[in-house]
Residue frames as qw, qx, qy, qz and C-alpha x, y, z in Angstrom:
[[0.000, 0.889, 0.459, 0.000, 0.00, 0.00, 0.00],
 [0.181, 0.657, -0.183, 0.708, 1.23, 3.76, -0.89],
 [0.208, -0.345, -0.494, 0.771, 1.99, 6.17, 1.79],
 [0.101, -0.740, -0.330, -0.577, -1.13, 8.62, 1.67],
 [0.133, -0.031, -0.462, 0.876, -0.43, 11.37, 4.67],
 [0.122, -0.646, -0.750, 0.064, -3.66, 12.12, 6.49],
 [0.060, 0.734, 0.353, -0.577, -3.36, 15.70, 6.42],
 [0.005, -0.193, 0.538, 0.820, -3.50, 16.29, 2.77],
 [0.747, 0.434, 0.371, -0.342, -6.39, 15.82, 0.09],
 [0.397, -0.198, 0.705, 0.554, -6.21, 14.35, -2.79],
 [0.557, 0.419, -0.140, -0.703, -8.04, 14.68, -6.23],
 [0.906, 0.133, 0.372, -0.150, -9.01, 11.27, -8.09],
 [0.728, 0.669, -0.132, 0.069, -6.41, 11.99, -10.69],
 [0.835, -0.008, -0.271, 0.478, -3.39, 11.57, -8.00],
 [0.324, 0.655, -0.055, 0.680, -2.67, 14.84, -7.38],
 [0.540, -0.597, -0.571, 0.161, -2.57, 15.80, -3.76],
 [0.061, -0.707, -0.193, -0.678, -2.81, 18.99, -1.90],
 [0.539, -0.358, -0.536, 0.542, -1.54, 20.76, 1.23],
 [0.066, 0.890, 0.230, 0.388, -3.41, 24.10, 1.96],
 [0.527, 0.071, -0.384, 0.755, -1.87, 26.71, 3.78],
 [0.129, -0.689, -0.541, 0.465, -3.14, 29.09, 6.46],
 [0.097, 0.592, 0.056, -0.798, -2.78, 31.78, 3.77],
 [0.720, 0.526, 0.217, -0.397, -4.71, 30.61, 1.34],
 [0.188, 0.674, -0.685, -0.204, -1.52, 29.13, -0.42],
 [0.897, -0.155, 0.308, -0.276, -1.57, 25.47, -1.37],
 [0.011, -0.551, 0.740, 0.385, 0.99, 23.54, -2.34],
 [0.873, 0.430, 0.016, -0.230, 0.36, 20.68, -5.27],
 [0.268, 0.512, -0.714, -0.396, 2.10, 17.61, -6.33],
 [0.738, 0.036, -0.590, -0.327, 1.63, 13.89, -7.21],
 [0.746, -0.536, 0.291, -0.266, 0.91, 11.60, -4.79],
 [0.123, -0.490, 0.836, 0.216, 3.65, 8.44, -4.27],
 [0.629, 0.030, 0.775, -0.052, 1.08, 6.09, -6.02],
 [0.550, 0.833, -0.030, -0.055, 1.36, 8.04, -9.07],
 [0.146, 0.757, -0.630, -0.095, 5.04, 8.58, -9.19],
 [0.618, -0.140, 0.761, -0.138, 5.23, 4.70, -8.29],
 [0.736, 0.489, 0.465, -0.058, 2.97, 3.76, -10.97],
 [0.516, 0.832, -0.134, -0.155, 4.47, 6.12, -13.72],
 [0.912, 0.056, -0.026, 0.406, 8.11, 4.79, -12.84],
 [0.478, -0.388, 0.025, 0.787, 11.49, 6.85, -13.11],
 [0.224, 0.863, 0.323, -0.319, 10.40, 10.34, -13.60],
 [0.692, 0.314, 0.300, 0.576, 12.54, 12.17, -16.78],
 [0.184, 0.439, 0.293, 0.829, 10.83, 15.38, -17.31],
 [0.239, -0.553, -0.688, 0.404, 8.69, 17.61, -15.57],
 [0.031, 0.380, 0.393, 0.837, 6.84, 20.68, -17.73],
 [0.148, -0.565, -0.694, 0.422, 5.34, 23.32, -15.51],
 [0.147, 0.919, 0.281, 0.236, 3.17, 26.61, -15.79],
 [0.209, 0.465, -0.187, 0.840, 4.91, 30.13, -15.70],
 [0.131, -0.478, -0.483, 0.721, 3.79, 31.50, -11.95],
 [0.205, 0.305, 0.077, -0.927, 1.07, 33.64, -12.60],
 [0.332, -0.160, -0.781, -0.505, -0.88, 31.20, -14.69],
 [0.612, -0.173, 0.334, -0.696, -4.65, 30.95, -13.80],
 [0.087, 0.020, -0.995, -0.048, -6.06, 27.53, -13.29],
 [0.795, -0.249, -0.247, -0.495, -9.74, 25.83, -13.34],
 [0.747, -0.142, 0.519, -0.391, -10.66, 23.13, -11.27],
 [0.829, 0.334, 0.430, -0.131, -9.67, 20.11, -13.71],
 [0.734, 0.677, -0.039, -0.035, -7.23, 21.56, -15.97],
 [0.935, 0.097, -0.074, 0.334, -4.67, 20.52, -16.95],
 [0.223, -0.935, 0.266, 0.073, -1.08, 22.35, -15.46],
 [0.091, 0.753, -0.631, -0.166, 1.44, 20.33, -17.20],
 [0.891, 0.261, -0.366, -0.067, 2.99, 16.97, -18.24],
 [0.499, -0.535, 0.671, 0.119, 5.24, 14.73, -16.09],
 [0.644, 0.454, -0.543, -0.290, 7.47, 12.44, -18.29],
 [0.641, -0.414, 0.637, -0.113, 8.83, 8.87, -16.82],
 [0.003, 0.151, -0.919, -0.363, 10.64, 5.78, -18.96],
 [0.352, 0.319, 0.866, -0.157, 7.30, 4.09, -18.82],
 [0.067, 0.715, 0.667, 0.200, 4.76, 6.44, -20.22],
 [0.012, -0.020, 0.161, -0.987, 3.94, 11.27, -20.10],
 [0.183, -0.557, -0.808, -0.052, 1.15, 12.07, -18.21],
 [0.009, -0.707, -0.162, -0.688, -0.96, 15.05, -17.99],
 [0.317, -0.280, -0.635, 0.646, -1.18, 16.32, -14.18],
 [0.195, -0.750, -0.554, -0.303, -4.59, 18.01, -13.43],
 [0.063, 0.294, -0.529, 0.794, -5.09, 20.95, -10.67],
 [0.167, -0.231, -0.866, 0.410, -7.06, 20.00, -7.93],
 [0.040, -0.789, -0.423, 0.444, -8.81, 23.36, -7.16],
 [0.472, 0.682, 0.117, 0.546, -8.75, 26.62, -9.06],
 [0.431, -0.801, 0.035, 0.414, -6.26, 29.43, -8.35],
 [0.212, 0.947, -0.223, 0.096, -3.51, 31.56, -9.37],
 [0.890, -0.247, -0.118, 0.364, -0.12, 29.74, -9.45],
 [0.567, -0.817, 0.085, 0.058, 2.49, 31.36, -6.87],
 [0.273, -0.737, 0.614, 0.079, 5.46, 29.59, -7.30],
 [0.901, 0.315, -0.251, -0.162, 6.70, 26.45, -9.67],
 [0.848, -0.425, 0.277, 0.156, 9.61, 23.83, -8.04],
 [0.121, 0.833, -0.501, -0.199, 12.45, 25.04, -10.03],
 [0.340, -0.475, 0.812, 0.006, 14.53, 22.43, -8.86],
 [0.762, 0.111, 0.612, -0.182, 12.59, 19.83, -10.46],
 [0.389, 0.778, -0.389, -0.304, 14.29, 21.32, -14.03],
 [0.182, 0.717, -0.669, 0.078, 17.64, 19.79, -13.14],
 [0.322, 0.079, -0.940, -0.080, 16.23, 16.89, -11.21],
 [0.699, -0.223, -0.362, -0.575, 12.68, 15.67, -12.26],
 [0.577, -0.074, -0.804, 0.120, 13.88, 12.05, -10.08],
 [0.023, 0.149, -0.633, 0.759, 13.16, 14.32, -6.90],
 [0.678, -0.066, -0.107, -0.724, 9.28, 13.73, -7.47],
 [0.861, -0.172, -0.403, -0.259, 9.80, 9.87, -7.17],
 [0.344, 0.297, -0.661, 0.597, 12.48, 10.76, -4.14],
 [0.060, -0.328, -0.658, 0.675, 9.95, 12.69, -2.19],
 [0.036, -0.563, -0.774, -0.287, 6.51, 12.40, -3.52],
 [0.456, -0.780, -0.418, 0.098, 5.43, 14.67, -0.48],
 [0.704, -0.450, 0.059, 0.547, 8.33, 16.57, 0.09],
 [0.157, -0.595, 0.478, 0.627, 11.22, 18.22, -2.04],
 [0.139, 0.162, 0.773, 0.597, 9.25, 16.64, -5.32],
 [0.317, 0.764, 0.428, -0.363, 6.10, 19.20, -4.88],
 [0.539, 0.135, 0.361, 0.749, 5.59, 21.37, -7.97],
 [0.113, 0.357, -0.130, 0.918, 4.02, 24.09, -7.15],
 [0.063, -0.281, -0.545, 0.788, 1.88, 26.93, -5.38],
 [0.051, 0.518, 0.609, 0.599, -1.30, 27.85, -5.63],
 [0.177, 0.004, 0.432, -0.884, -3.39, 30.65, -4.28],
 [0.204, 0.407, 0.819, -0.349, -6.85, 29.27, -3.73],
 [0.146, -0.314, -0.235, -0.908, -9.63, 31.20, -5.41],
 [0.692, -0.283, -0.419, -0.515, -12.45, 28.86, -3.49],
 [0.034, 0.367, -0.889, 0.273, -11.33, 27.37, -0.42],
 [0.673, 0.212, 0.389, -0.592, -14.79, 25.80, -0.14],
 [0.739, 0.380, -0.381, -0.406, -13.77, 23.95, -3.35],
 [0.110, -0.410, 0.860, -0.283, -11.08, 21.97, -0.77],
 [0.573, 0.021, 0.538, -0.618, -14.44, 19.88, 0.46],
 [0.857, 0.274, 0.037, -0.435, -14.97, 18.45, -2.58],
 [0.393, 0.583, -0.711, 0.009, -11.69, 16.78, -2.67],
 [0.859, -0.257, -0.442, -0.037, -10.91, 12.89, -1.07],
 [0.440, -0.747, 0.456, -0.203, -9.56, 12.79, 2.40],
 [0.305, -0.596, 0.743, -0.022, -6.78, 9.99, 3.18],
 [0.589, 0.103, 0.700, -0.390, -9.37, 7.42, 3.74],
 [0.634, 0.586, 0.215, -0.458, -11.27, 8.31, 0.55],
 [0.360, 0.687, -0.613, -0.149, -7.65, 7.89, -1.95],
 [0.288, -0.436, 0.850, -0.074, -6.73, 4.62, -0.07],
 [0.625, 0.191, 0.713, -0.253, -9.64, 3.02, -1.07],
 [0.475, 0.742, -0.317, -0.351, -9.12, 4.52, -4.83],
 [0.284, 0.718, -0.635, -0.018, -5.72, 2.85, -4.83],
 [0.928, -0.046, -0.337, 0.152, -5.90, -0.40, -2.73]]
């Protein structure tokens, strides 16, 4: 079984979410995505300042196996993109949670949070 931290949400498409007390949330993949996709390659993010829907798409992860599309959870206004993840993508399947986030969002809805899965709700997604 993945690790799924209990204070995040997640979105059915893997993606998982840690708000912040200022309406800042940070976004990346959860470790049963990077798992599944294999050894990450690439990692194609928005410019900071990009707006986001609910649902659309914010970029492409690559990985020997297979490039997938990587949804945003919530809409918002992205903050801040993981640089680091330029020079090495592999830190996404180091630390899923961690030093392989890719970015920041400001919230537009925080009321949209609620419709997302809680710990419980992803484990049972994933087995």
């Amino acid at each position: 079984m993945s690790n799924i931290p209990a204070d995040l949400k997640y979105a059915k498409s893997h993606e998982w979410i840690r708000p912040g007390a200022d309406g800042i949330a940070t976004i990346g993949i959860t470790e049963y995505a990077q798992s599944s996709l294999g050894d990450i390659t690439y990692v194609q993010l928005p410019q900071p300042g990009a707006a986001l829907k609910a649902g659309d798409s914010f970029g492409v992860v690559e990985s020997v196996k297979a490039a997938s599309d990587l949804y945003a959870p919530v809409a918002g206004t992205v903050v801040e993109v993981n640089a680091g993840l330029d020079s090495a993508p592999e830190k996404v399947n180091q630390e899923p949670y961690g030093g392989g986030w890719m970015l920041k969002l400001k919230i537009d809805d925080l009321a949209e949070l609620d419709a997302l899965l809680d710990a419980a709700a992803y484990a049972a997604i994933v087995g």
